[in-house]
C-alpha positions in Angstrom: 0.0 0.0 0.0 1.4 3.0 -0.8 1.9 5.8 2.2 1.2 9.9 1.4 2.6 12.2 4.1 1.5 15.3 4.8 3.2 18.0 3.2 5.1 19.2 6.5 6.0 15.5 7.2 7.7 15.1 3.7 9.5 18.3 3.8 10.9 17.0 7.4 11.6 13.7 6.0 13.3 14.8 3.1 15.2 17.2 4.6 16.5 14.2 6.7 17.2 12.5 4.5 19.2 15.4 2.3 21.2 16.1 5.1 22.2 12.9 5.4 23.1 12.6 2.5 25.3 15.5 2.4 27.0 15.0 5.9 27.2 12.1 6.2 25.2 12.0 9.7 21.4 13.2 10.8 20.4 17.0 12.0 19.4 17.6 15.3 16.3 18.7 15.8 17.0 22.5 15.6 18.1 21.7 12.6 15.6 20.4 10.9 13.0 23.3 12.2 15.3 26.0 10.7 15.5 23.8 7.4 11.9 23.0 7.0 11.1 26.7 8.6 9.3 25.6 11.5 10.6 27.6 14.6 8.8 25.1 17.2 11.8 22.4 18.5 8.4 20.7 20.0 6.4 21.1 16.6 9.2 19.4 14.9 9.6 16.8 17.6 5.7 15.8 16.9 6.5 15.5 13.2 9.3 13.0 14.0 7.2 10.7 16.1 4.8 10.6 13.4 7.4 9.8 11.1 8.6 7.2 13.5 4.4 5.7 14.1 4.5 5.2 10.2 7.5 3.5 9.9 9.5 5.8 8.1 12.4 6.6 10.7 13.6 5.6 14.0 15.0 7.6 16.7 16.3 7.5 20.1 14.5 10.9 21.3 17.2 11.4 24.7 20.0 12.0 22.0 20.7 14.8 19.9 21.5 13.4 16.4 20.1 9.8 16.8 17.5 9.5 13.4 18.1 7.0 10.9 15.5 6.1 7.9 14.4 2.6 8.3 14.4 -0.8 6.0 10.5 -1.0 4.6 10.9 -2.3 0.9 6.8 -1.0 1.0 7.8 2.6 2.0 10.8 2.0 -0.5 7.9 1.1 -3.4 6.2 4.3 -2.4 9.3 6.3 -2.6 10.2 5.4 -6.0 7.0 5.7 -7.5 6.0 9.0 -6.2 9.7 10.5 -6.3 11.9 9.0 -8.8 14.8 10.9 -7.8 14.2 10.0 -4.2 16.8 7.6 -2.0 15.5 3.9 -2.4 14.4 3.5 1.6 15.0 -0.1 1.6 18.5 0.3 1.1 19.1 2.5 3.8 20.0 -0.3 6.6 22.7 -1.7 4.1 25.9 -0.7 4.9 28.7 -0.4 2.2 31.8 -0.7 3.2 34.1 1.5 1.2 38.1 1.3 1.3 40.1 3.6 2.9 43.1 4.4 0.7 44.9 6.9 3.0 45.4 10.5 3.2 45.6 13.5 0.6 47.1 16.8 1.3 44.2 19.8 1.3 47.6 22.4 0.6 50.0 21.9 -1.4 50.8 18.4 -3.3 52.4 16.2 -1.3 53.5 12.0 -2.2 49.9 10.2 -1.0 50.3 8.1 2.5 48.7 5.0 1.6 46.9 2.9 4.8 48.2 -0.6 5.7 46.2 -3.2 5.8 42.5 -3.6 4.8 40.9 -0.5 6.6 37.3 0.7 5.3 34.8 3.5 6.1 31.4 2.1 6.8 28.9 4.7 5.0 24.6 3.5 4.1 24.6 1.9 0.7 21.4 4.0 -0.1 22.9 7.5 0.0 24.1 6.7 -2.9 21.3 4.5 -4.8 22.0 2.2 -7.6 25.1 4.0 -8.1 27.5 2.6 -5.0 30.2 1.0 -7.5 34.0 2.6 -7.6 34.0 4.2 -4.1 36.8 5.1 -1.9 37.5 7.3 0.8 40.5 9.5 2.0 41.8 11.1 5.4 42.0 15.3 4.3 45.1 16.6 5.8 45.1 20.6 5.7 42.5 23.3 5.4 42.8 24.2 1.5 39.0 23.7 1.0 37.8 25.1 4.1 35.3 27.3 2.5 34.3 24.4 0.7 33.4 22.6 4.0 36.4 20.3 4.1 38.6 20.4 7.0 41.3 19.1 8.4 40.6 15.9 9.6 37.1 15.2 7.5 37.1 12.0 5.3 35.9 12.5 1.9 34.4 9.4 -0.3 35.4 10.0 -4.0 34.0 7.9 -7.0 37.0 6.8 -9.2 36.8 9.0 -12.8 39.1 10.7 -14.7 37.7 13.5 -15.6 35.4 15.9 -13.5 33.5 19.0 -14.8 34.8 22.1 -14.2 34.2 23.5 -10.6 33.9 20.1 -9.4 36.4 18.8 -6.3 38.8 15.9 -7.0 42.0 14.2 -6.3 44.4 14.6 -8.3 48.0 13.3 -9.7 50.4 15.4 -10.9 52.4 13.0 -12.9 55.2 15.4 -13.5 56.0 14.9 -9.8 55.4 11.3 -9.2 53.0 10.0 -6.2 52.3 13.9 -5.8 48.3 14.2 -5.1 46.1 17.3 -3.8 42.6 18.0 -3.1 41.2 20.8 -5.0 38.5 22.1 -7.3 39.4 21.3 -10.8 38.5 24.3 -14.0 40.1 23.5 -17.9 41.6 26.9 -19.4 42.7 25.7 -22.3 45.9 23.8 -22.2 46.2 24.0 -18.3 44.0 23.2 -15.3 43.4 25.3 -12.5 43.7 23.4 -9.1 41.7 26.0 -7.1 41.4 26.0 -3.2 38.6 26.6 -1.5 40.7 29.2 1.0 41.3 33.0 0.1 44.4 32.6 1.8 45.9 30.1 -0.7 46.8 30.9 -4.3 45.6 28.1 -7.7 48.0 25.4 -8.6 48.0 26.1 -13.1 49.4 22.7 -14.3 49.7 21.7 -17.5 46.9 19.6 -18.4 49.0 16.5 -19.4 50.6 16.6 -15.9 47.0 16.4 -14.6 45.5 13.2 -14.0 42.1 13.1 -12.0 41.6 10.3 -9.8 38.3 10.5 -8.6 35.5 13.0 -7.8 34.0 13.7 -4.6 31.3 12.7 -3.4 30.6 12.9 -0.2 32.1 14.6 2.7 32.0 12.8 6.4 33.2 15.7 8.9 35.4 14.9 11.9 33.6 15.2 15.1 35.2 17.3 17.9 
């Protein structure tokens, strides 16, 4: 049977479910009432235990960021079929473990530390849909692409390409100094590309573009809790 939500209901469940995807973990419940405009923590909190009644998420109401979507291939059906472009809901207990490669510099290029051993990032398979294939994360060392909310610290999961449009954030390989990666937003001009950080204080790497190879695009961004 297929479920239809009041219209402040789906706002708050999609913007739960955006969020998520984005960061990588839920909003509190602040959050969500500035993001769905509802200035009530105690409104907002009533929308959630609907949400929760129905089957859509669960929660643990005496912590602050304690919401998940649940596993309901019915709700999933629902999903699909009235939002195409929506997260399959089903999916969303899966977890896909993605490798962890090492770290890459946020500054200047730097030779890439790669991890020993087998060590993966544990992320929900349905943040990313159908489309979970060629997935890998990295350790961000420096504050290059602060403004582009990457910190020190963060993780980012990048999907192996080799090209990116421009304005889009990758790793890449400069192949004229071998094993040296960076993190940066990637624009063609011409014959060169512009590696440009997200920091006013930092000045664009202009490579050559056959010195340039792209390793993969990011994707997501999992920030390091303090």
């Amino acid at each position: 049977m297929t479920k239809s939500l009041p219209e402040r209901q789906q706002k708050v469940f999609e913007f739960i479910r955006d969020y998520l995807g984005e960061n990588g973990y839920p909003p509190t419940v602040r959050e969500i009432g500035k993001g769905v405009g509802v200035d009530s923590t105690s409104l907002v909190s009533y929308y959630l235990r609907r949400l929760a009644e129905q089957g859509y998420i669960s929660r643990e109401a005496a912590a602050s960021r304690a919401i998940r979507l649940t596993s309901d291939e019915e709700l999933a059906d629902s999903f699909m079929s009235a939002a195409p472009d929506a997260l399959p809901v089903a999916a969303l207990a899966d977890t896909l473990s993605v490798p962890f490669l090492g770290y890459i510099v946020a500054s200047a290029p730097i030779p890439v530390e790669p991890l020993p051993g087998n060590e993966t990032v544990e992320i929900s398979r349905a943040l990313f849909g159908r489309d979970a294939g060629n997935l890998f994360a990295l350790q961000v060392q420096g504050n290059s692409m602060i403004d582009a909310l990457v910190g020190d610290g963060d993780t980012v999961i990048l999907r192996h390409q080799e090209r990116v449009e421009n304005g889009e954030m990758a790793a890449v390989w400069l192949t004229n100094n071998a094993g040296e990666t960076t993190l940066k937003k990637v624009y063609y001009e011409n014959d060169m590309i512009r590696l440009q950080p997200a920091n006013p204080l930092m000045a664009p790497i202009r490579v050559p573009a056959r010195h340039v190879q792209v390793q993969g695009k990011v994707v997501m961004v999992l920030r390091r809790l303090d």
